[in-house]
C-alpha positions in Angstrom: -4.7 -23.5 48.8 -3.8 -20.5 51.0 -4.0 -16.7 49.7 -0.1 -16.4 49.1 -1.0 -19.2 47.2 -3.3 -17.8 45.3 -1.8 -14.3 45.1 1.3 -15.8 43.8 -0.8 -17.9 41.0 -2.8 -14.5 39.7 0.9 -13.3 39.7 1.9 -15.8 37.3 -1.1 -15.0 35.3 0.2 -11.4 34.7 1.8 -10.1 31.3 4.6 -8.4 33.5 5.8 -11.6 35.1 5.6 -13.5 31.8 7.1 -11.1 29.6 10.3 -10.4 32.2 10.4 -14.6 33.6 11.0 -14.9 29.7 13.1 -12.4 29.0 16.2 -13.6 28.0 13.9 -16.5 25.8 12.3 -13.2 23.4 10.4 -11.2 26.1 12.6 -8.9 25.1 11.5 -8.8 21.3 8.2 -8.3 22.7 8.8 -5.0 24.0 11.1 -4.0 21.3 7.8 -4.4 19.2 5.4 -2.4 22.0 8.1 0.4 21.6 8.1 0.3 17.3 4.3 0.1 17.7 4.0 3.5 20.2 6.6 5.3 17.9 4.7 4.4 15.2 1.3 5.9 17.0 3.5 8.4 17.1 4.1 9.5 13.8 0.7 9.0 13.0 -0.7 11.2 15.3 1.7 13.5 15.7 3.3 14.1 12.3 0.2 12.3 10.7 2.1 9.9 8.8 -0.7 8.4 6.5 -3.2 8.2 10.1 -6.1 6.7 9.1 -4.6 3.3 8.2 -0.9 3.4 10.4 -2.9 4.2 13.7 -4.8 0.7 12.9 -1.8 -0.5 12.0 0.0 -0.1 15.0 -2.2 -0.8 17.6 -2.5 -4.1 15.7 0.9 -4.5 15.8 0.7 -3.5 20.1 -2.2 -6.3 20.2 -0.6 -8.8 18.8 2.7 -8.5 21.5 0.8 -8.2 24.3 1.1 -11.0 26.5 -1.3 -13.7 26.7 -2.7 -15.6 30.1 -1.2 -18.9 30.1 -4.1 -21.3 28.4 -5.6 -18.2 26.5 -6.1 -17.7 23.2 -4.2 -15.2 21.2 -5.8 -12.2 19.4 -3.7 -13.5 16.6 -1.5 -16.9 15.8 1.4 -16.8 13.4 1.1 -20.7 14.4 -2.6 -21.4 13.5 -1.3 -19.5 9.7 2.4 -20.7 9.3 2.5 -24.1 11.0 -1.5 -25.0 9.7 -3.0 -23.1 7.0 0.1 -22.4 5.1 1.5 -25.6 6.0 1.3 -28.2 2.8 2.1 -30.9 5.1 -0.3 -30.1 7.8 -4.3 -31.6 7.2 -5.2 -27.8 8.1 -3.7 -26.8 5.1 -5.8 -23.8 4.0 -8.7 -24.5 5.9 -10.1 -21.6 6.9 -12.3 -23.8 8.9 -9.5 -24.4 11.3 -8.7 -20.3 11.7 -12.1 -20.0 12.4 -12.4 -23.0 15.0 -9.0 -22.0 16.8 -8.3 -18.2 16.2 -8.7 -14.9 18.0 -10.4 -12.2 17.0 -7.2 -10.6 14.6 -7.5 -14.2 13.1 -10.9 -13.8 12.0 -10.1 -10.3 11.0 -7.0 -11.3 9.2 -9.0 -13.8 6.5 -9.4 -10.4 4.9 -6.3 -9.7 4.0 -5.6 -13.1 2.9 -8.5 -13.8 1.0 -7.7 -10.5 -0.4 -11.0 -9.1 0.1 -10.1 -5.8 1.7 -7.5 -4.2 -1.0 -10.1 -4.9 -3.4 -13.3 -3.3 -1.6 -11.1 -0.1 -0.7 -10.1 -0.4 -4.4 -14.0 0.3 -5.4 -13.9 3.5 -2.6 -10.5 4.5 -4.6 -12.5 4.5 -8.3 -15.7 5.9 -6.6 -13.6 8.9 -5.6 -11.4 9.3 -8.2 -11.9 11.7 -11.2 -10.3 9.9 -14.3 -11.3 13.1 -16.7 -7.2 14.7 -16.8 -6.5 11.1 -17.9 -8.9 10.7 -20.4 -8.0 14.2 -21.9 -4.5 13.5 -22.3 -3.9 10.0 -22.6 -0.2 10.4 -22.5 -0.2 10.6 -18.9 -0.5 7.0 -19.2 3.2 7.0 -20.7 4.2 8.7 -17.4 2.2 6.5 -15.1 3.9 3.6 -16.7 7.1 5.3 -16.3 6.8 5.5 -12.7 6.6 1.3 -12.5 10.0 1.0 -13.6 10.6 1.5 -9.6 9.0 -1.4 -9.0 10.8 -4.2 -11.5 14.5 -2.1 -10.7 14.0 -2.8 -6.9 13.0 -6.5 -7.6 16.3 -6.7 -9.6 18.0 -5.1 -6.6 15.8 -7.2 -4.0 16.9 -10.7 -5.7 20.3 -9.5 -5.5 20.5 -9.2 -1.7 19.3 -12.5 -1.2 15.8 -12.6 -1.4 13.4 -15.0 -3.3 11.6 -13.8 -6.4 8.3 -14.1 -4.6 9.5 -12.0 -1.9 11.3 -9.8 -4.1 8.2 -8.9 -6.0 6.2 -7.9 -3.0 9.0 -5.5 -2.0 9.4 -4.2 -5.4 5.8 -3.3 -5.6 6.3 -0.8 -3.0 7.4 1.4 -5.5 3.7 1.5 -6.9 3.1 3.9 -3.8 0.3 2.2 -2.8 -0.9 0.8 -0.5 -4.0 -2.0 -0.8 -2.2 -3.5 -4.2 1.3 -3.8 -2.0 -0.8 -5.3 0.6 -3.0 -7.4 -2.3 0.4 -8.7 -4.0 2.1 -9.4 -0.6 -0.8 -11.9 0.3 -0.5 -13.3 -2.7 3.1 -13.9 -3.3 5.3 -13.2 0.5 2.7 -12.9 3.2 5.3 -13.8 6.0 6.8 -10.1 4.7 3.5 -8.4 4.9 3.8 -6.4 8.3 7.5 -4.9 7.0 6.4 -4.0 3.5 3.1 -2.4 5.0 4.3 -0.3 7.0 7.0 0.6 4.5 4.6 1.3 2.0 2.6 3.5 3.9 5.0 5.3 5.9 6.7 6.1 2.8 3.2 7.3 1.0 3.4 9.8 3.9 7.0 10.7 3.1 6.1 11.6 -0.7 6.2 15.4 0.0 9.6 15.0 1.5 11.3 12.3 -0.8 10.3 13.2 -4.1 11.2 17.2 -4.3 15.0 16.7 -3.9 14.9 13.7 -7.4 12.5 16.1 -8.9 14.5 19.0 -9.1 17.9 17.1 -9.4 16.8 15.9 -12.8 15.0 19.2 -13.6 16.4 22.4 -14.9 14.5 25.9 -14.0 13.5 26.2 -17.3 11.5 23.0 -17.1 10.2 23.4 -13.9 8.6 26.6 -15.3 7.2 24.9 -18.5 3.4 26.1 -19.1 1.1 23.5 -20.3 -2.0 23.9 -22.4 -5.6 23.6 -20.1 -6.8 20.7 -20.7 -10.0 19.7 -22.3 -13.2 18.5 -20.7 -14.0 15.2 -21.3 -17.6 14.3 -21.7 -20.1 12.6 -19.6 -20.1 9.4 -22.0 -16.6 9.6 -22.4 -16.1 9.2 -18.4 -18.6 6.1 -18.7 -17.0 4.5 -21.7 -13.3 4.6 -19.4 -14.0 2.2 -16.8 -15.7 0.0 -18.8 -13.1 -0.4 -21.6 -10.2 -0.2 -19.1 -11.6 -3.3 -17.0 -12.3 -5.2 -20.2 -9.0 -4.4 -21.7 -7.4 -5.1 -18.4 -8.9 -8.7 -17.8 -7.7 -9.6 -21.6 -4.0 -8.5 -20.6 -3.1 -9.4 -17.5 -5.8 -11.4 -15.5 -4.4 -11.2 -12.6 -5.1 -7.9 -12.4 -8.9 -8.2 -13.2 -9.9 -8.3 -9.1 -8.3 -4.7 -8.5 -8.7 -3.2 -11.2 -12.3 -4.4 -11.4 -13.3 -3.5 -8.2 -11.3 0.5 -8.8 -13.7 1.0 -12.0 -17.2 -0.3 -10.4 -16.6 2.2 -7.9 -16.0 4.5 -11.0 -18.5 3.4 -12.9 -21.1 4.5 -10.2 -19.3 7.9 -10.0 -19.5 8.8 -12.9 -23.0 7.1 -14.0 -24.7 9.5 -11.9 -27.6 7.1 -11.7 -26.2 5.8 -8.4 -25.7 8.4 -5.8 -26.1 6.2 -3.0 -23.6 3.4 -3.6 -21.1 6.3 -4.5 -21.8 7.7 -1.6 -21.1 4.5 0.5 -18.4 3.3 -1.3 -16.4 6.8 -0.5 -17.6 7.1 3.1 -19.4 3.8 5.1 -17.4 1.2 2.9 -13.8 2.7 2.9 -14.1 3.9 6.4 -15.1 0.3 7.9 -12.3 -2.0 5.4 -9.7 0.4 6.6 -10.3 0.0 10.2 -10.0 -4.1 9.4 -7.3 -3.6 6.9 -5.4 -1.9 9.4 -5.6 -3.6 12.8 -5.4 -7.3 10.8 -2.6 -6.0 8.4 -0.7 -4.7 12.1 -1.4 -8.2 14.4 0.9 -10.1 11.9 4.2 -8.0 13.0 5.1 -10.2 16.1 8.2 -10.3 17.0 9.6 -12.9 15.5 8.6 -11.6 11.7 9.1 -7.9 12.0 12.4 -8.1 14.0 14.8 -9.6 11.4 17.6 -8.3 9.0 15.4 -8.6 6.6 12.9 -5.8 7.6 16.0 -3.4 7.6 16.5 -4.4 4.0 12.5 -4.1 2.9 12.7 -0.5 4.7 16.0 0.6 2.3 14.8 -0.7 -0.7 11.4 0.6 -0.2 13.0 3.9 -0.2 14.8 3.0 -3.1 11.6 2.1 -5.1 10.3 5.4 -4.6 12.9 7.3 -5.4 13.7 5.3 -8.6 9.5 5.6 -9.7 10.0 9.0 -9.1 12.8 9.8 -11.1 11.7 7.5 -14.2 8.5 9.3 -14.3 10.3 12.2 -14.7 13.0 11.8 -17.1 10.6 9.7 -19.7 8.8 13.2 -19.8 11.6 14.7 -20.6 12.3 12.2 -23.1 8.2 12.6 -24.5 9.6 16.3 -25.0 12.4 15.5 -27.4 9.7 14.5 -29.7 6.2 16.7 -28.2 5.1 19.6 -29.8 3.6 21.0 -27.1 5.6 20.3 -23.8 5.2 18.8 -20.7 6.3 19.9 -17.7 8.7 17.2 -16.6 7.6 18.0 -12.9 4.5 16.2 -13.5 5.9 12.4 -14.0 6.7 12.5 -10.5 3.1 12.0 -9.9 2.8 8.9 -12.0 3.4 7.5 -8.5 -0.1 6.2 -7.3 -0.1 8.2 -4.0 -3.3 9.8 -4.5 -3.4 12.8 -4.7 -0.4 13.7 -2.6 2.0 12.8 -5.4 0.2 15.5 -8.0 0.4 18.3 -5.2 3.6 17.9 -4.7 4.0 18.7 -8.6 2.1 21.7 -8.3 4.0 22.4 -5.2 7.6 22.2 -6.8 6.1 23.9 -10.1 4.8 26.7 -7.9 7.7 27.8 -6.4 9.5 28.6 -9.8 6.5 30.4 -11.0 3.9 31.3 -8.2 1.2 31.6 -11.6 1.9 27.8 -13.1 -1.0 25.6 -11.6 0.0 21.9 -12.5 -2.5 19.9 -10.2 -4.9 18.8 -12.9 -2.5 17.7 -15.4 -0.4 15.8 -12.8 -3.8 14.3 -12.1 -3.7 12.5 -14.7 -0.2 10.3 -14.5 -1.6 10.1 -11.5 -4.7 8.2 -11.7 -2.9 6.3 -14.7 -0.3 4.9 -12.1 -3.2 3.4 -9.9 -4.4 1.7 -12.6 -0.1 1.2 -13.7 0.5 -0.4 -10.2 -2.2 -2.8 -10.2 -1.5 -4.4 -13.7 2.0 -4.6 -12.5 1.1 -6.3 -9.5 -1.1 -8.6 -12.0 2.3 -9.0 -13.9 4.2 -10.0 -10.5 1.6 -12.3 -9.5 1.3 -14.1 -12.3 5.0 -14.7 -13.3 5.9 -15.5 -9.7 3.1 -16.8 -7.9 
């Protein structure tokens, strides 16, 4: 073989002849999906749209349509998943022995999120991080974190209207629970193929909470509410904050067991907060642990949007009705506290079921924010803080509910 030969092989070999010899055959999707993945870099960096998991996400997502040398081995197979695991037919049908044997490296990766080990390990970094004392000293933010849920079942009404399956429908809807890991965690479990769109839906739109929910928020408000003054709240005590996780998981695994694997993992993580007796695994869980599942959740979570997934009518529709499920958990948590007033004593400042959104703890600032611009003197954080945390734990039961009535 001479050296034009040879040269003209290696040129074969290269991702620019491949991806332009097959253009007309999809190369093109492939750099439609390099261009969403760079604007999506963008945003992270840039505008810092949610960065620490959409920058994983999207160099996933520029991994997994690069091109391939002929013979090679992807970083990630939609075959080895959709035509093997997932395939009832197929003898590889969920072997993860077969991923393993025949993957690339986002394969391997990528047995995270479908096992749905990740959501639940940054679940314990959530509750090892989170302060549930606003909630346990006025459990009627629970009301309001409920409240906020209705987003996600009015969106799966809407979702199974346009066409889609119930399965699928519930994974969109629950991106209304604004966040993350349980849309991820539900996704796996019930519409996997739609995971890329709904992820970066769901976190895009976490990063858009400051900028979607003001506009509802004062829509359905008038000044005089936005101004209401609520009482300080009381401090909850050490055995109080212990007591919490505990009866919440137990109560939780009796009610909806689907739930028990989130929810679980959100109040060991607690549990060692607020113990005090373990320091170190608090400490881990918050930094080492969260730090290391996000860089997997992320890059795995990204490799699945090839081309062929993400570029469909059906991502336009998860993007609109993922915007829809926002705004409709936003305004429910509000107007059900201005329907707790009709019949409160002491009033609630409607701003504050906004936050019963589980984008923590962007969604209570933005309460404070809004409050704080009415009357500069009003300081709302800590009591959003508690419809808040309750619509983490609201989110995950519901996604218990959508998994076990659909899956």
């Amino acid at each position: 073989m001479g050296f034009i030969d040879k040269l003209w092989d290696f040129v074969q070999t290269t991702g620019f002849y491949q991806v332009f010899a097959n253009f007309t055959d999809g190369g093109w999707k492939n750099l439609v999906m390099i261009a969403v993945s760079l604007l999506l870099l963008y945003l992270a960096i840039k505008k810092q749209f949610e960065p620490l998991l959409l920058i994983g996400i999207a160099f996933g997502m520029l991994l997994t349509n690069l091109p391939v040398a002929p013979g090679g081995t992807p970083l990630y197979s939609s075959d080895l998943w959709n035509n093997g695991f997932m395939n009832e037919a197929s003898p590889y049908y969920h072997s993860y022995g077969y991923i393993m044997s025949n993957g690339g490296l986002l394969d391997f990766l990528y047995i995270g999120v479908k096992t749905c080990i990740y959501p639940c390990l940054i679940f314990i970094g959530i509750g090892a991080m989170t302060d549930f004392g606003p909630l346990i000293s006025n459990p009627k933010s629970l009301l309001l974190g409920a409240a906020a849920q209705i987003g996600i079942f009015a969106t799966f009404v809407g979702a199974v209207v346009l066409g889609f399956t119930q399965a699928e429908a519930g994974s969109i809807g629950i991106i209304g629970g604004a966040d993350g890991p349980t849309a991820i965690f539900t996704t796996s479990k019930l519409a996997p193929h739609l995971l890329p769109a709904i992820a970066v839906a769901a976190y895009s739109y976490m990063a858009l909470v400051p900028v979607i929910q003001p506009p509802i928020m004062k829509l359905l408000t008038t000044k005089k509410e936005r101004q209401i003054v609520m009482k300080p709240l009381r401090q909850p005590t050490k055995t109080e904050k212990i007591i919490f996780p505990i009866a919440v998981t137990i109560f939780v695994a009796f009610l909806v067991p689907d739930a028990t694997s989130l929810v679980g993992c959100l109040m060991l993580g607690n549990l060692w907060k607020e113990s005090g007796v373990a320091e170190r695994l608090c400490k881990t869980a918050q930094n080492e642990l969260m730090n290391i599942v996000t860089i997997f959740l992320g890059i795995s979570v990204g490799a699945t949007a090839t081309a062929e997934v993400f570029l469909t009518t059906q991502t336009l529709f998860i993007v609109v009705l993922g915007v829809v499920a926002f705004g409709v958990a936003t305004a429910g948590g509000v107007l059900v506290a201005k329907l707790m007033n009709l019949f409160s004593k002491n009033k609630i400042n409607p701003l504050i079921g906004s936050a019963g959104v589980s984008a923590v703890p962007m969604a209570a600032r933005v309460s404070q924010m809004v409050g704080q611009k009415e009357d500069p003197s009003n300081f709302l954080l800590m009591h959003a803080m508690g419809p808040n945390v309750a619509g983490v734990i609201g989110s995950a039961i519901a996604a218990g509910v959508l998994i076990s009535l659909l899956g």
